[in-house]
C-alpha positions as CSV (number, residue, x, y, z in Angstrom):
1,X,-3.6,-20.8,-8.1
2,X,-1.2,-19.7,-5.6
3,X,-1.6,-16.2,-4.1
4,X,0.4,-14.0,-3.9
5,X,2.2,-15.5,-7.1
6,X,5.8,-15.2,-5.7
7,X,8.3,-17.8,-7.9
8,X,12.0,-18.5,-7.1
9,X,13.2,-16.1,-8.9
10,X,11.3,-13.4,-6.6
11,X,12.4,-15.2,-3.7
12,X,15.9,-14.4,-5.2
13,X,15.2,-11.2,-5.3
14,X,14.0,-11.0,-1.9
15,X,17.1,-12.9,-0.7
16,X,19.2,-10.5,-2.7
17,X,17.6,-7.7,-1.0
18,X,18.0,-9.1,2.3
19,X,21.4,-9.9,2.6
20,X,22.5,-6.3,1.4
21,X,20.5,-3.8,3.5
22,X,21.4,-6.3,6.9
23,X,24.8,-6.0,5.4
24,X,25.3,-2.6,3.9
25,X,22.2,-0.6,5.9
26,X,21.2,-1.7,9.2
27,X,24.2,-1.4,10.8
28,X,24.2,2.5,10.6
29,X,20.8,2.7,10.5
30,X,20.7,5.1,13.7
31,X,24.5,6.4,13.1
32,X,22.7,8.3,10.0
33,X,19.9,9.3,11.7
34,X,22.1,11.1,14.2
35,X,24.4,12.6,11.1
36,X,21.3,14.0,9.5
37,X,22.7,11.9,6.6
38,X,23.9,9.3,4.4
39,X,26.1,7.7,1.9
40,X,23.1,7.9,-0.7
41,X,25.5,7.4,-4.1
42,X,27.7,4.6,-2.6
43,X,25.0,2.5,-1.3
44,X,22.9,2.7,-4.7
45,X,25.6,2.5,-6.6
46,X,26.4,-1.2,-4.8
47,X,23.0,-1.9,-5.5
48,X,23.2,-0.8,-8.8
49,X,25.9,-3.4,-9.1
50,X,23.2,-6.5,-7.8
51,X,20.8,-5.0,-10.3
52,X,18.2,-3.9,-8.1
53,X,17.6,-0.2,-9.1
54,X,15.7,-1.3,-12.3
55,X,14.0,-4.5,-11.1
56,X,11.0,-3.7,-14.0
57,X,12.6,-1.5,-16.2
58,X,13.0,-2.9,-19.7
59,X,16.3,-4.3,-20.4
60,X,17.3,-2.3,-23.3
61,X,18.6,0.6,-20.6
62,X,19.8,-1.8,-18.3
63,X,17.3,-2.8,-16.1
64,X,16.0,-6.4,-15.2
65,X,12.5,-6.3,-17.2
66,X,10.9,-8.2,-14.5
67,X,7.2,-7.8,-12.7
68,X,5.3,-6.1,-10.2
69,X,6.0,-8.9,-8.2
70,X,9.6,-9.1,-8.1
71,X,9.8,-5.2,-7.4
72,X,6.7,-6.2,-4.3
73,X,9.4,-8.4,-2.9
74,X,12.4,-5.6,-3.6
75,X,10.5,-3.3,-1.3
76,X,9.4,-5.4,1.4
77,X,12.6,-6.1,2.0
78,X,13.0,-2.7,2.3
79,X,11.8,-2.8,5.6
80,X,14.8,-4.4,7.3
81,X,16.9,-1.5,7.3
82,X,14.9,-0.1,10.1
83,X,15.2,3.6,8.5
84,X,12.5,4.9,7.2
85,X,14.7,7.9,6.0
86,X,16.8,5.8,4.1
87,X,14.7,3.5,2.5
88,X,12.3,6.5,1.2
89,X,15.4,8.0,-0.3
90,X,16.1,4.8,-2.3
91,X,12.6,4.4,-3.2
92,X,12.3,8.3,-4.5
93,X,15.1,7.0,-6.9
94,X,13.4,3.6,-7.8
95,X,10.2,4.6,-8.0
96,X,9.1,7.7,-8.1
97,X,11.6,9.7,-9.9
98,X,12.8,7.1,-12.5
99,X,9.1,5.6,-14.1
100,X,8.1,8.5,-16.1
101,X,11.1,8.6,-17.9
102,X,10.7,4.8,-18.2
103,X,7.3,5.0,-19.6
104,X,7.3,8.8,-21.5
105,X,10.7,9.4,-22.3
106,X,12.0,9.5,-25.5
107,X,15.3,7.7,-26.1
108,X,17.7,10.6,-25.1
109,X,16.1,11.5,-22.6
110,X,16.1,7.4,-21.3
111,X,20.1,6.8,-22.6
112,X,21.1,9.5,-21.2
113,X,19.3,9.9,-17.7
114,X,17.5,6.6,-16.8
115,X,20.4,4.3,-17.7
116,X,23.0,6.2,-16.3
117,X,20.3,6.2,-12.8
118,X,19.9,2.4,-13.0
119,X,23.6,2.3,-12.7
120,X,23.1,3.9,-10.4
121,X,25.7,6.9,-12.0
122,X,23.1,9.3,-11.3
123,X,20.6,10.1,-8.8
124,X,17.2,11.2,-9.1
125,X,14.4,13.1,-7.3
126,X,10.8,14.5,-8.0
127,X,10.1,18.0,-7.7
128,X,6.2,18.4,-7.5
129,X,5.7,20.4,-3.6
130,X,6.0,24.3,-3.3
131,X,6.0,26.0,-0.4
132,X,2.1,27.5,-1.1
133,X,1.0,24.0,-3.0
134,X,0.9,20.4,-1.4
135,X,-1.9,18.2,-2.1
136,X,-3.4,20.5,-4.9
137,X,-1.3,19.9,-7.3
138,X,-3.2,22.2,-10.0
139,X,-2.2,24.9,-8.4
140,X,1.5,24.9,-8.9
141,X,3.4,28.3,-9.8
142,X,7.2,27.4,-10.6
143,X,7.1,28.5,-14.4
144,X,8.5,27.2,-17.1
145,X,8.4,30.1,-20.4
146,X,9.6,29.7,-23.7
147,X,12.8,31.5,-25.0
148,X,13.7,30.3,-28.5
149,X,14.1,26.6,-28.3
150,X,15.0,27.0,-24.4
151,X,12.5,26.6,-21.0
152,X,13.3,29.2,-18.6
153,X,12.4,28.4,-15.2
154,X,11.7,30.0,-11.8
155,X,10.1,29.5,-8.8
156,X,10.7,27.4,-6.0
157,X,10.0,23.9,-4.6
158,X,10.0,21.8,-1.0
159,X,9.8,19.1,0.9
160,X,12.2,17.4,-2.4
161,X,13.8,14.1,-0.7
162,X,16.9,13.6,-2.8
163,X,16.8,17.2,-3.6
164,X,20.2,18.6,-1.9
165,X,22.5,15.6,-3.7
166,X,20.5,14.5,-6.8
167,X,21.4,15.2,-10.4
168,X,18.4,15.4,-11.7
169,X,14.8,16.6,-11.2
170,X,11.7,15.3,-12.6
171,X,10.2,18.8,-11.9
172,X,6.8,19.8,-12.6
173,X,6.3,23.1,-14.0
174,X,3.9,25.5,-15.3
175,X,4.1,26.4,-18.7
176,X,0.5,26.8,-19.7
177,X,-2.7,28.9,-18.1
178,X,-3.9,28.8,-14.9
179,X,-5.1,24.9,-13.5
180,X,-4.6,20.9,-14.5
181,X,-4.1,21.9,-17.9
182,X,-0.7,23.7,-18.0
183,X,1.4,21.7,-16.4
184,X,4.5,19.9,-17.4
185,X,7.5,17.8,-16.7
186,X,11.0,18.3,-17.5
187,X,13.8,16.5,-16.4
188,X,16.0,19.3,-15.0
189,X,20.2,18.8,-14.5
190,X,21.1,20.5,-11.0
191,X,23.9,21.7,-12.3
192,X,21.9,24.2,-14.2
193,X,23.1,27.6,-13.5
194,X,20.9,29.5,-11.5
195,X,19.6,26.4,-9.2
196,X,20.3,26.6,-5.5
197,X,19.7,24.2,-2.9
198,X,17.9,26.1,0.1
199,X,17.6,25.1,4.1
200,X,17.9,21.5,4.9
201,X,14.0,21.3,6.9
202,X,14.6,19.8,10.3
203,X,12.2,17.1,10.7
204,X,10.3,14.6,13.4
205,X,11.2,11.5,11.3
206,X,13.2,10.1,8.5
207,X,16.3,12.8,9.5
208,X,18.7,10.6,7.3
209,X,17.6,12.0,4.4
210,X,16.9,15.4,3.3
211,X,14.0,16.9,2.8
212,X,15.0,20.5,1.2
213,X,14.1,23.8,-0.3
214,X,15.1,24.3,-3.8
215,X,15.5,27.3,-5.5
216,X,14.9,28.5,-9.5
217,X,16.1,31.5,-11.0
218,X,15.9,31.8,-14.4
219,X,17.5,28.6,-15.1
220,X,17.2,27.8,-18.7
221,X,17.1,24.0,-20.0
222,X,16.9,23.2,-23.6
223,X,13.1,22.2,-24.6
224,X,14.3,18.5,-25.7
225,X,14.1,17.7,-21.8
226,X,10.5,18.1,-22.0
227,X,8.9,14.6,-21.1
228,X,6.2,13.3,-23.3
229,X,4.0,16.2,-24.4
230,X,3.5,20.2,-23.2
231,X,0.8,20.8,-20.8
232,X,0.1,16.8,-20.1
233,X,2.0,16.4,-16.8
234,X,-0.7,17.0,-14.6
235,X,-1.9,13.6,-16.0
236,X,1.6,12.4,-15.9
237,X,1.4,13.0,-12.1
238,X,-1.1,11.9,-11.1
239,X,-0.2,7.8,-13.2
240,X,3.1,7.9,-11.6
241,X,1.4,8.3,-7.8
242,X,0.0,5.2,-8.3
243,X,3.4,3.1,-8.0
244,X,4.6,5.7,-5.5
245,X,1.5,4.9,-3.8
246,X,1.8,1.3,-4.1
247,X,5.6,1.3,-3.1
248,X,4.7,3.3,0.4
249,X,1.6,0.8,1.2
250,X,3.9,-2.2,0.7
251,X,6.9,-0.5,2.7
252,X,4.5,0.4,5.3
253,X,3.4,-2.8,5.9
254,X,6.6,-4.5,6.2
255,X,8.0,-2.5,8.1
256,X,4.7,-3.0,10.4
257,X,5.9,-6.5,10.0
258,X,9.3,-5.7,11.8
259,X,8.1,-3.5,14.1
260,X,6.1,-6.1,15.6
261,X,8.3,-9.2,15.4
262,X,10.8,-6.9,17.2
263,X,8.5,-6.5,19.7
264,X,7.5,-9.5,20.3
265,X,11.1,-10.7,20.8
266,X,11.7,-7.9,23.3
267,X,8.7,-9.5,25.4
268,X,9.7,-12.5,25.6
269,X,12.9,-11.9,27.7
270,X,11.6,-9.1,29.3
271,X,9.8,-9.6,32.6
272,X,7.4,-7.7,34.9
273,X,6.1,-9.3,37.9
274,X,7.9,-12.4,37.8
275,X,6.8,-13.4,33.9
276,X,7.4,-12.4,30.4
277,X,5.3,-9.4,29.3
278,X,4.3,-10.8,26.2
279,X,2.5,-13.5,28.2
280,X,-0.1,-11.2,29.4
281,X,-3.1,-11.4,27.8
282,X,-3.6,-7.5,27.0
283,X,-0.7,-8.1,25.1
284,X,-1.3,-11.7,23.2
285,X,-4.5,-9.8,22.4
286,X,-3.1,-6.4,21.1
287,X,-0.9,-7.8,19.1
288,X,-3.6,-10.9,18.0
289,X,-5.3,-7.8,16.3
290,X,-2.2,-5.8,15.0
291,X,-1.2,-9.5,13.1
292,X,-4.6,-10.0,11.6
293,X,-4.6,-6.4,10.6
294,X,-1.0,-6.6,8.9
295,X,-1.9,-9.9,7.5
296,X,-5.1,-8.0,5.4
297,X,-3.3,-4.6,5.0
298,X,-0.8,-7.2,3.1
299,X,-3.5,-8.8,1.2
300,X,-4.7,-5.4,0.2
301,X,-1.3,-4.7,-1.3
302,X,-1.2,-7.8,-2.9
303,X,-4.5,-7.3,-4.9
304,X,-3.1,-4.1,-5.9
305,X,0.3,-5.3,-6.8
306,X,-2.1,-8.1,-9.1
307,X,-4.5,-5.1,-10.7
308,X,-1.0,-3.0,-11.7
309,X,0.8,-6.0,-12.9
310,X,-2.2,-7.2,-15.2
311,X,-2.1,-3.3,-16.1
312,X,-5.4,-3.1,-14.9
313,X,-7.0,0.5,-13.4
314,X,-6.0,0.0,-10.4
315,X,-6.1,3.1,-8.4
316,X,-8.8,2.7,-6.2
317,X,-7.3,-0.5,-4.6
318,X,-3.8,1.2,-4.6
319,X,-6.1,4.5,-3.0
320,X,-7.5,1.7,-0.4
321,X,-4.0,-0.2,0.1
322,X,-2.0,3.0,1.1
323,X,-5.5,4.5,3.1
324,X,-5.3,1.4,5.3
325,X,-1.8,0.4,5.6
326,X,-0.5,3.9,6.4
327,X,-3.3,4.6,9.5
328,X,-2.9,1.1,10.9
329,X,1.1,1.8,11.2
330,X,0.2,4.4,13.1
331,X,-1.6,2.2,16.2
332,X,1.3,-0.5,15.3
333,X,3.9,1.7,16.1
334,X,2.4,3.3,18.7
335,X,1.3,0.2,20.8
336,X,5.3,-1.5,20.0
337,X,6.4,1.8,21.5
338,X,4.3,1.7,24.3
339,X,4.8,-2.1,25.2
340,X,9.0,-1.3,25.3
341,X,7.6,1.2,28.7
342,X,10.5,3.7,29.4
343,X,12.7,1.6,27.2
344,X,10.5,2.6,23.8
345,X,11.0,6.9,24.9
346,X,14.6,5.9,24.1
347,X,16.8,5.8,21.6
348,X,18.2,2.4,22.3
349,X,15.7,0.5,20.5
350,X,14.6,1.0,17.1
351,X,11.2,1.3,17.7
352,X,11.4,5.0,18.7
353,X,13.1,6.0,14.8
354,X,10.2,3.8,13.4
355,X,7.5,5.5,15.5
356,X,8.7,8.8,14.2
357,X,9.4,7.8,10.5
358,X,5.9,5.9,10.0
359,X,3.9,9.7,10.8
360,X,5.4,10.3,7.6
361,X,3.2,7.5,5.7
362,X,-0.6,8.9,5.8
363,X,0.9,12.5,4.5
364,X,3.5,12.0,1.7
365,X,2.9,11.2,-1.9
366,X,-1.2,11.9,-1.2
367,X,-2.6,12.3,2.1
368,X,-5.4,9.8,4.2
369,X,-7.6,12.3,2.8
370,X,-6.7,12.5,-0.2
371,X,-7.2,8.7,-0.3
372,X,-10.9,9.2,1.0
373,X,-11.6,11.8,-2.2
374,X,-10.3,9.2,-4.7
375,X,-11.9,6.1,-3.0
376,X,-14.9,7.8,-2.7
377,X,-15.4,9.5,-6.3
378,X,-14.4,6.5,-8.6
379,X,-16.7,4.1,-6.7
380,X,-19.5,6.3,-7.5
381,X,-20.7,7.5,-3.3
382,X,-20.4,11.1,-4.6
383,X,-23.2,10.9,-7.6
């Protein structure tokens, strides 16, 4: 058997996503950066138009109905944008606000938001973070109470990429007691009176994309946008992190990938002491380890990508992929930065963008040590 099982049709795929983001992305990869912005519904709307913002959803509501696989190669890809910012913000569309609708959602609720967002007419986001709650999900307070057959909701969220130009909120809301067991989702319209969009946060890395406060005052949804049953969503959450884990492990590791061929071009026209710098053997042996360490990190992925596709429990190797991928981008970027010299402190090469965006990876969608506590409870080294 070949490993990983990648057929032309993936390689298509790949291709696909190639051509577009060196096309469409890369060229004003730091232009947005500086801008604090970008063209988020034109660009996915033209990729809505190649089909790639519902590689593996079912094609009933438009999507492709492919694998794991062919969504693996979709985000690799990724990578060559050389924005972190950017690709995140597509990737909160793709993947981490769009699934649960996908897999819960009644019919409505997936003709009427998930079709119209994998044509790409609308634009999604996730609303999970407050400003007193991260990583402990349970302990969310944005509320959600019953008035007739309406939610009424209030409180306050942050740290919501998409949240300042998306249409829609997969929001997670309290509507029962106290902990795991009264929370919900809803899929929540922003143009529901009474919703505001706070501060933009100014932030170390991916500044092409916001990252904003958001605001609830007694903003009343009908009930029908509930998504799959009351007082479930903590469980809800906590199956969709696993492809939003997934998807910033493989992401991660390309972009490792990029980050390192980039440098390894650089050092080979630029000299010090009469000879190339990647000729010294510091270097060849640095990056000797960083390629062996990608090249695992990418196996990793790959035996998740396998477990999830078979539909397979798979959340201790997707705990493990993102664990390892996202602390080993951190020594990658820093050693590319630091082989550029003065060169890497600037803003002339794209290393010093990726060395800020990749800080990003072992904190968002679960933490390095979040990934410890879930590696080390479900293989048993707590009992």
């Amino acid at each position: 058997m070949t490993f990983p099982p990648f057929t032309d049709e993936h390689q298509l795929i790949r291709r696909t996503v190639r051509d577009f983001v060196e096309r469409e992305i890369t060229p004003h990869r730091k232009e947005w950066d500086d801008a604090g912005e970008w063209p988020g519904r034109e660009v996915l709307k033209k990729m809505a138009g190649l089909g790639l913002l519902g590689i593996r959803f079912d094609e009933k509501w438009g999507g492709l109905g492919m694998d794991w696989w062919a969504h693996a190669a979709f985000v690799e890809e990724l990578a060559h944008a050389r924005n972190g910012g950017v690709t995140m913000s597509i990737l909160v569309h793709t993947d981490i606000s769009t699934p649960v609708i996908h897999e819960l959602g009644t019919d409505a609720q997936r003709e009427n938001f998930l079709r119209p967002a994998i044509a790409g007419d609308l634009v999604g986001a996730l609303g999970i973070t407050e400003p007193g709650c991260g990583s402990d999900v349970a302990s969310l307070s944005t509320t959600a109470r019953v008035d007739g057959g309406d939610y009424v909701i209030n409180g306050a969220k942050t740290f919501i990429t998409n949240g300042a130009f998306a249409d829609f909120i997969v929001l997670a809301v309290r509507t029962g007691d106290k902990g795991h067991g009264g929370i919900s989702l809803v899929l929540f319209p922003t143009d529901t009176k009474g919703f505001t969009v706070g501060k933009k946060l100014d932030k170390l890395g991916t500044r092409s994309v916001d990252s904003s406060l958001l605001h609830f005052d007694e903003c009343r949804i009908p009930r029908h946008l509930l998504i799959g049953e009351e007082n479930m969503g903590f469980i809800y959450i906590m199956q969709n992190f696993q492809g939003e884990r997934l998807v910033a492990a493989l992401m991660c590791t390309s972009g490792m990938e990029v980050q390192l061929n980039d440098a390894i071009e650089y050092g080979k026209s630029r000299k010090a002491f009469g000879r190339p710098i990647v000729g010294y053997q510091v270097w060849r042996h640095k990056f000797a380890e960083h390629l062996t360490g990608i090249r695992a990190a990418k196996m990793l992925n790959y035996h998740a990508v396998d477990r999830i596709n078979c539909k397979d429990d798979a959340q201790v190797e997707i705990s493990m992929a993102k664990l390892f991928a996202g602390d080993l981008a951190q020594k990658v970027a820093y050693d590319c930065l630091q082989f550029h010299g003065g060169y890497g402190f600037t803003e002339e090469y794209d290393i010093a963008r990726a060395y800020r965006d990749v800080r990003l990876m072992p904190i968002g969608g679960g933490t390095s040590e979040v990934m410890k506590e879930i590696i080390g409870k479900w293989t048993g080294m707590f009992q």
